[in-house]
GUTI-150104 format. One record per residue: residue number from 1; x, y, z of N, C-alpha, C in turn; residue in three letters. Coordinates in Angstrom, 2 decimals, always signed. Example, Ala and Ser with C-alpha at 12.3 -4.5 7.8 and 13.67 -1.06 7.14 Angstrom:
2
   torza    n_east   n_north      n_up   ca_east   ca_north     ca_up    c_east   c_north      c_up   fidren
       1    +13.19     -5.69     +7.80    +12.30      -4.50     +7.80    +13.20     -3.30     +7.80      ALA
       2    +12.85     -2.25     +7.08    +13.67      -1.06     +7.14    +12.90     +0.03     +7.87      SER
END
This chain:
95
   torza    n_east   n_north      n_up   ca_east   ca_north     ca_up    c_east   c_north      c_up   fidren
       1    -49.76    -37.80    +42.66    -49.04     -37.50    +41.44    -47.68    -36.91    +41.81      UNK
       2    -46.89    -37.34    +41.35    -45.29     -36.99    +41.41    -45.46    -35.76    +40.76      UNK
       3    -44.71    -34.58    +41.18    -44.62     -33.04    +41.05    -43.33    -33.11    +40.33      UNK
       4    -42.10    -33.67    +40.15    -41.07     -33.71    +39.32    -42.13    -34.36    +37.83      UNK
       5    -42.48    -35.23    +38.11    -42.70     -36.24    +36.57    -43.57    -35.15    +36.19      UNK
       6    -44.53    -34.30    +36.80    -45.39     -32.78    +36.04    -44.81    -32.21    +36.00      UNK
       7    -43.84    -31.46    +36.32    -42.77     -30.66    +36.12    -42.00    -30.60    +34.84      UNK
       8    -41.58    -32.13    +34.75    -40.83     -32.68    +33.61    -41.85    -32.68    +32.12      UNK
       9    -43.16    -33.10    +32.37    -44.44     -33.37    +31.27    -44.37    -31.85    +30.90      UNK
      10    -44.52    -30.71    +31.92    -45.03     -29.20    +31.06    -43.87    -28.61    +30.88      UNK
      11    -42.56    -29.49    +31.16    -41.81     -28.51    +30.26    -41.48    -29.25    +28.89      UNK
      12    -41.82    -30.52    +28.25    -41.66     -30.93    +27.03    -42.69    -30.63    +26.48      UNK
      13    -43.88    -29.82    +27.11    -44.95     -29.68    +26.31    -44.52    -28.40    +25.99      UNK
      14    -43.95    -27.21    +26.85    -43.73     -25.80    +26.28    -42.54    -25.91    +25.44      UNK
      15    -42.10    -26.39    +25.66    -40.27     -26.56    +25.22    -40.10    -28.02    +24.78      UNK
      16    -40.69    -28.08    +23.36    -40.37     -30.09    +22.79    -39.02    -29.83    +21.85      UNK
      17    -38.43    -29.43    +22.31    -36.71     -29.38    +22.30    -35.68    -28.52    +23.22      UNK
      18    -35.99    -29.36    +24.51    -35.08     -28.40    +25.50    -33.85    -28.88    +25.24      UNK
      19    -33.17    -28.81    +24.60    -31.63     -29.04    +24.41    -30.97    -29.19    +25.98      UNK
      20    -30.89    -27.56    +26.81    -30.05     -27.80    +28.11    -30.82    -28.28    +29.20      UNK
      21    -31.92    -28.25    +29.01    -32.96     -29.24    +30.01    -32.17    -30.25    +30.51      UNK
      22    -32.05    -30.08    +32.08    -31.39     -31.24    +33.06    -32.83    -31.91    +33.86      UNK
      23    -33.80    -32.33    +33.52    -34.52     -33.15    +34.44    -34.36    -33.12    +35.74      UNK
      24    -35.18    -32.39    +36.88    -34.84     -32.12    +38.23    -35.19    -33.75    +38.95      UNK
      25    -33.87    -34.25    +39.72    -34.15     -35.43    +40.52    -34.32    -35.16    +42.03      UNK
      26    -34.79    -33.64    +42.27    -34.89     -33.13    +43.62    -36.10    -32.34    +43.65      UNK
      27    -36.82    -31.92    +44.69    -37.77     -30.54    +44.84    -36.59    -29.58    +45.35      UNK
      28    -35.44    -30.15    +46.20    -34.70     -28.89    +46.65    -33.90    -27.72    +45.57      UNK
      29    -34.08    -28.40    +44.12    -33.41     -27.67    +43.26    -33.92    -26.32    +42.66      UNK
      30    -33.10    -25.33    +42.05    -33.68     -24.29    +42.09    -33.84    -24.44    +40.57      UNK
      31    -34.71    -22.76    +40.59    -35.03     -22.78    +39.08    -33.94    -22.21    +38.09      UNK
      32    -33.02    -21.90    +38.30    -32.13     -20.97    +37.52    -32.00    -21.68    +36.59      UNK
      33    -31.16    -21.29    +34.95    -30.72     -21.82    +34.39    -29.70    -22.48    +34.05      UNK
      34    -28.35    -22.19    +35.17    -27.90     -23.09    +35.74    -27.55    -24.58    +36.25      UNK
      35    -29.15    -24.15    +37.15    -29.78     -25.28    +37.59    -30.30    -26.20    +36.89      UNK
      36    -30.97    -25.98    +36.12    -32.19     -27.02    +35.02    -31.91    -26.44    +33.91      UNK
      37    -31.23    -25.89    +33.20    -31.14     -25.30    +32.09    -32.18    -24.91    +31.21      UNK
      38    -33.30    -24.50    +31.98    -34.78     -23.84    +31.87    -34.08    -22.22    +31.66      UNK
      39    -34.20    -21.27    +30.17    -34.19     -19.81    +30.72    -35.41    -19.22    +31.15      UNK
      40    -35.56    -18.14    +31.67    -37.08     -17.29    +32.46    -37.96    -17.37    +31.45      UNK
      41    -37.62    -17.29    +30.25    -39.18     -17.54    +29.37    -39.38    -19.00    +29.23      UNK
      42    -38.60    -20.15    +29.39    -38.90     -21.43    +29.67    -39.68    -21.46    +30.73      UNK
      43    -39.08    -21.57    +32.11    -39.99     -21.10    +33.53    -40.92    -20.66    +33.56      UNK
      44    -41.35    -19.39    +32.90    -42.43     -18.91    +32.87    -43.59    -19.77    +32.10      UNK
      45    -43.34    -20.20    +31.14    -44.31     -20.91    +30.23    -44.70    -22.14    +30.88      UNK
      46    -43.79    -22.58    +31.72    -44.05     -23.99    +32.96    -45.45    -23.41    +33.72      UNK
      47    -44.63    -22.52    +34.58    -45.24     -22.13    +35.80    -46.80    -21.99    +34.98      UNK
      48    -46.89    -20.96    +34.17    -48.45     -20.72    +33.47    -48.97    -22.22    +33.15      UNK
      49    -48.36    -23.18    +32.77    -48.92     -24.33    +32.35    -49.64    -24.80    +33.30      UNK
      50    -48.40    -25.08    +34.63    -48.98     -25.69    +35.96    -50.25    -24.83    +36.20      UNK
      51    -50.14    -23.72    +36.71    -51.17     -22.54    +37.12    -52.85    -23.15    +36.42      UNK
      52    -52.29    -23.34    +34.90    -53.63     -24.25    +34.11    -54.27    -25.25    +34.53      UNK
      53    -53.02    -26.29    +35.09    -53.53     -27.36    +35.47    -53.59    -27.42    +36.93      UNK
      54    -53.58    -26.71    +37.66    -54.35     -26.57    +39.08    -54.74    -25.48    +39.24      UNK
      55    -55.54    -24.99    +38.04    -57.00     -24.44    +38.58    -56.39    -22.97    +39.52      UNK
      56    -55.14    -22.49    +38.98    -54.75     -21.13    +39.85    -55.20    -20.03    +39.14      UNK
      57    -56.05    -19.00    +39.51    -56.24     -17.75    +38.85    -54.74    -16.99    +38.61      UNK
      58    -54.74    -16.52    +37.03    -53.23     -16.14    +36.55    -52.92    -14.99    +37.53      UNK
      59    -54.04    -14.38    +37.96    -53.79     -13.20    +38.56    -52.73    -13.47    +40.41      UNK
      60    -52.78    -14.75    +40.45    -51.62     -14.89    +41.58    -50.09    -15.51    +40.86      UNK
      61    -50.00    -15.13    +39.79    -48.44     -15.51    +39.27    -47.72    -14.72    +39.46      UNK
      62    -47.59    -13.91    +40.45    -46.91     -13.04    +40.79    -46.30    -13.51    +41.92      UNK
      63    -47.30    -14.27    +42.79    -46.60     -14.23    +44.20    -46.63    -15.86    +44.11      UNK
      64    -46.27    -16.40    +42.99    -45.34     -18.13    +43.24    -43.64    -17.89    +43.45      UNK
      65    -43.54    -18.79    +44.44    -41.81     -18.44    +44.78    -41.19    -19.34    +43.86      UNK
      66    -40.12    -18.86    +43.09    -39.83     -19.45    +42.59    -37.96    -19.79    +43.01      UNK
      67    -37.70    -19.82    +44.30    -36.50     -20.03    +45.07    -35.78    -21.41    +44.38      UNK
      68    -36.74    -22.41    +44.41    -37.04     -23.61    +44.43    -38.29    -24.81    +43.77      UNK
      69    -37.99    -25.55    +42.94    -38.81     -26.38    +42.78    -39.71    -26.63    +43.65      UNK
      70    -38.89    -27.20    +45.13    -40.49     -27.58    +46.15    -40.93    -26.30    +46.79      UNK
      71    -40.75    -24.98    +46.48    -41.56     -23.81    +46.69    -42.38    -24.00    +45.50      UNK
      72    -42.38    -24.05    +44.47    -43.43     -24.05    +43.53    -44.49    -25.15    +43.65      UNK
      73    -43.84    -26.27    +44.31    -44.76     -27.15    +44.62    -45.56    -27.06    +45.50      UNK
      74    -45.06    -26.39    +46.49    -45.74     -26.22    +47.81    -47.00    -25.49    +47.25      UNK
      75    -46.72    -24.11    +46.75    -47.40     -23.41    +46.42    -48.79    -23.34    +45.71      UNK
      76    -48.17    -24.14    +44.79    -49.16     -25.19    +43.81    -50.26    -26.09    +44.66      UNK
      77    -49.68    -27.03    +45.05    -50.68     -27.74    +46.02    -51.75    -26.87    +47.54      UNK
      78    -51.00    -25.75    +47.97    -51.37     -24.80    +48.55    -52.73    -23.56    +47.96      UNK
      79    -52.71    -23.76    +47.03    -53.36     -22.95    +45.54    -54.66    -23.69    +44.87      UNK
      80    -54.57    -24.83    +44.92    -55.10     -25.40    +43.78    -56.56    -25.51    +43.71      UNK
      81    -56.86    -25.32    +42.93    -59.03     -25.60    +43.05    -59.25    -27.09    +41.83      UNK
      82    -57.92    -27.21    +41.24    -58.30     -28.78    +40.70    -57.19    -30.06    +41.20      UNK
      83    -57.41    -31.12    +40.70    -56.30     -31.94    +41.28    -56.59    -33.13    +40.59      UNK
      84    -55.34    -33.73    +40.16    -55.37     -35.13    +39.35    -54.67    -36.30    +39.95      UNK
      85    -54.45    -37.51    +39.89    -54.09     -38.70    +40.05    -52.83    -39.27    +39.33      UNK
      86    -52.88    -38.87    +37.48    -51.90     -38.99    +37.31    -51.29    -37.84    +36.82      UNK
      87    -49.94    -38.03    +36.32    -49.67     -37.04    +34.78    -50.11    -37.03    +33.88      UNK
      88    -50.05    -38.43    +33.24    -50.87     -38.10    +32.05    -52.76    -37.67    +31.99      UNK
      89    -53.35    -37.37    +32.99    -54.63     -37.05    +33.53    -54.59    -35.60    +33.41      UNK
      90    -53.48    -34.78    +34.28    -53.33     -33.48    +34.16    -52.96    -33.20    +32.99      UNK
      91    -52.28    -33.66    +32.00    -51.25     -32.97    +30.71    -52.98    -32.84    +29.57      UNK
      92    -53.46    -34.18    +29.88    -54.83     -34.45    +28.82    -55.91    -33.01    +29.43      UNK
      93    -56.06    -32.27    +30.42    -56.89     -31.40    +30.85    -56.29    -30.33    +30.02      UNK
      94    -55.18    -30.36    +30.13    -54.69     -29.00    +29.10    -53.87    -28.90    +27.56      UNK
      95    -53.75    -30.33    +27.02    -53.36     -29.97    +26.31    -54.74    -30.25    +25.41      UNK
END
């Protein structure tokens, strides 16, 4: 499963009108708002989404790096006690 195209799925699910939402075409990109035009309560509502859909106890949302997209990915895949095939497989587990 592509980690941008989930990336992209839980933030139109927290945010179904991101106006400054730039779609990340990298893992090297960071999270700022800046960057993706995600603000920290956007981000945050991601990250908890993902956390849902791989099976991360909330109690480690503290120590996801959030430097970078492919730190969150890493992390994520590093973390996970579930795992899906597609996007739309993971988005259907939680929404």
């Amino acid at each position: 499963m592509n980690f941008l195209d989930l990336f992209d799925a839980c933030v139109i699910e927290t945010n179904p009108r991101p106006d400054k939402y730039t779609k990340p075409t990298s893992l090297n990109i960071g999270l700022s708002e800046e960057d993706i035009g995600l603000d920290s309560l956007d981000v945050t509502l991601v990250l908890v989404l993902l956390f849902e859909i791989y099976g991360i106890p909330e109690t480690e949302d503290f120590a996801v790096p959030t430097t970078s997209l492919g730190a969150v990915c890493d992390f994520m895949h590093n973390n996970k006690t579930k795992d899906f095939d597609t996007v739309s497989a993971a988005m259907e587990a939680v929404t």
